[in-house]
C-alpha positions as CSV (number, residue, x, y, z in Angstrom):
1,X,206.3,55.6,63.3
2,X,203.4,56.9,65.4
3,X,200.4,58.0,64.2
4,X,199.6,61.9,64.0
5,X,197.9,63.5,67.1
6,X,194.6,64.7,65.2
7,X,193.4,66.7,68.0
8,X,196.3,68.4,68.9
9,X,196.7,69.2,64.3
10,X,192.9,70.3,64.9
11,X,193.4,72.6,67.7
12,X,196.5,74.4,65.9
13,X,194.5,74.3,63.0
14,X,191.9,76.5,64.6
15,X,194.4,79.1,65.4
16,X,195.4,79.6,61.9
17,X,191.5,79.6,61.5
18,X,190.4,82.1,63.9
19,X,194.0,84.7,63.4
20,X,193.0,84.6,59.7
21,X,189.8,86.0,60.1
22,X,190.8,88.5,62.6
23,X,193.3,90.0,60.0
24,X,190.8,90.0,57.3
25,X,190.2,93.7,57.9
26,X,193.3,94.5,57.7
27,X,193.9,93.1,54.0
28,X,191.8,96.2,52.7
29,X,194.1,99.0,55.1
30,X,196.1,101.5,52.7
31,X,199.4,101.6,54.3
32,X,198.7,105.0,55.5
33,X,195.8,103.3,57.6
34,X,198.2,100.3,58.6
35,X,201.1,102.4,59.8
36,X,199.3,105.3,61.5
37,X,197.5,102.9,64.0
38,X,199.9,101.4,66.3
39,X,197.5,98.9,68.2
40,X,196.5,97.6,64.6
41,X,200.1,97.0,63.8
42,X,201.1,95.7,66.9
43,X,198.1,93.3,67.0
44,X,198.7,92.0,63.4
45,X,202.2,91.3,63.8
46,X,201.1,89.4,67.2
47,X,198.6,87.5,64.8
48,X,200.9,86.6,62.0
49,X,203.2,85.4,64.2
50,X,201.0,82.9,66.1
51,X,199.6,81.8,62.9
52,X,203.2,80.8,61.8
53,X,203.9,79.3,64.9
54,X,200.8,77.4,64.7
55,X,201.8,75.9,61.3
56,X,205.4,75.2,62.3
57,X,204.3,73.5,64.5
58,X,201.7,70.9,63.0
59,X,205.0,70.8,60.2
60,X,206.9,69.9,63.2
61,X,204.0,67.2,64.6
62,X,203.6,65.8,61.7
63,X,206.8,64.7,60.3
64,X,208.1,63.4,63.6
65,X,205.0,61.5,64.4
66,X,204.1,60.5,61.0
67,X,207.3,60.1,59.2
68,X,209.6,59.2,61.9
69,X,212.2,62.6,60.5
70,X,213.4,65.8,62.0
71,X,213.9,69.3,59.6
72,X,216.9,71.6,61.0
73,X,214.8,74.8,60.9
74,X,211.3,76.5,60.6
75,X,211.8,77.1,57.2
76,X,212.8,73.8,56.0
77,X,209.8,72.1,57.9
78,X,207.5,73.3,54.9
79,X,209.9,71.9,52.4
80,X,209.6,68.8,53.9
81,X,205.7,68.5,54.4
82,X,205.9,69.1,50.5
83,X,208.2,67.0,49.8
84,X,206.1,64.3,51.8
85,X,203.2,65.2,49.9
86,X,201.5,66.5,52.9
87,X,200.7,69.5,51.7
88,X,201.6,70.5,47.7
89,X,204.9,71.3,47.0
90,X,204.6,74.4,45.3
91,X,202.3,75.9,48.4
92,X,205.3,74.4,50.1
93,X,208.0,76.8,48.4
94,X,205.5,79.7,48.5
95,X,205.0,78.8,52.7
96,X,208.3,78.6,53.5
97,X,209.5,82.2,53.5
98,X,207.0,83.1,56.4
99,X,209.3,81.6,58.5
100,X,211.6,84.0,58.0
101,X,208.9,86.6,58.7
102,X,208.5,84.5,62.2
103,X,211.5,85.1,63.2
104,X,211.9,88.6,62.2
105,X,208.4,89.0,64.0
106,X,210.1,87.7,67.2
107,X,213.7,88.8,66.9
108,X,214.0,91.3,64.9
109,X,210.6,93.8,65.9
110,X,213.0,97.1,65.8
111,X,213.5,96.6,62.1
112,X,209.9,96.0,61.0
113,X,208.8,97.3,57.6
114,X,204.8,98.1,57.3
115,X,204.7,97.4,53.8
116,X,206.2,94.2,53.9
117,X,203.9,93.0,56.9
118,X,200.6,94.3,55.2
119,X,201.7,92.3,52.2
120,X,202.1,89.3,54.1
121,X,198.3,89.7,55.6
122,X,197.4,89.3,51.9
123,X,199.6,86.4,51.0
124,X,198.9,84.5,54.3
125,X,195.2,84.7,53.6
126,X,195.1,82.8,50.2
127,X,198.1,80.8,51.2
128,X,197.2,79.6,54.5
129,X,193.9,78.8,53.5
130,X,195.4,76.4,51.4
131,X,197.8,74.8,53.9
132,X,194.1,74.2,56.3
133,X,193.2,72.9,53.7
134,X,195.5,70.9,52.6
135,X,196.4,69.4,56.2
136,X,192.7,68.7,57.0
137,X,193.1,66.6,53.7
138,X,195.6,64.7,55.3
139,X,194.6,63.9,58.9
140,X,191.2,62.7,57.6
141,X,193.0,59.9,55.0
């Protein structure tokens, strides 16, 4: 087992960070607002994704460095940093769908509902805050 890479968690960290607070404003967009302006959509969905990127891959860092394991997809790689007490389960269970919304955001751009993605601003906010949380926790043990 290898230890984790803290800089390389840290720097992924901060893109969580910095994409969170650029979709803050759109948290408070009716989904009139949201859908009417293209560049806002287009930009959010670019932001969400490379949040979720950005976790998958600390999940991804972390329990092959640290824990010496693989995870078959993006989804169960939250799952298991739960189930390795890395971050809590239950945040886990609640993180996991987003890769879903990853890979929709990447493959699947045609078929993009506005409601669902504005949603998923809101949830990201509270929940991903948590998981930066949660992971900082961690590293600095």
């Amino acid at each position: 087992m290898t230890p984790v890479e803290k800089e390389v968690v840290r720097r992924k960290l901060a893109i969580i960070v910095e994409n969170l607070k650029t979709l803050e404003p759109i948290k408070n967009m009716t989904l009139e607002q949201y859908a009417s302006d293209v560049y806002k959509r287009k930009a959010t969905e670019r932001l969400l994704q490379e949040l979720i990127e950005a976790a998958i891959d600390i999940n991804t860092h972390i329990i092959v460095q640290a824990h010496n394991t693989i995870v078959d997809n993006y989804y169960e790689s939250f799952i298991k940093m739960g189930d390795l007490n890395v971050i809590p389960v239950e945040l886990a269970k609640e993180l996991a769908p987003s890769a879903g919304l990853r890979n929709v955001l990447v493959h699947e751009y045609d078929a993009l509902n506005n409601s669902i993605i504005l949603e998923a601003v809101k949830v990201a906010s509270n929940n991903y805050c948590q998981y930066i949380n949660s992971i900082e926790k961690y590293i600095s043990r």
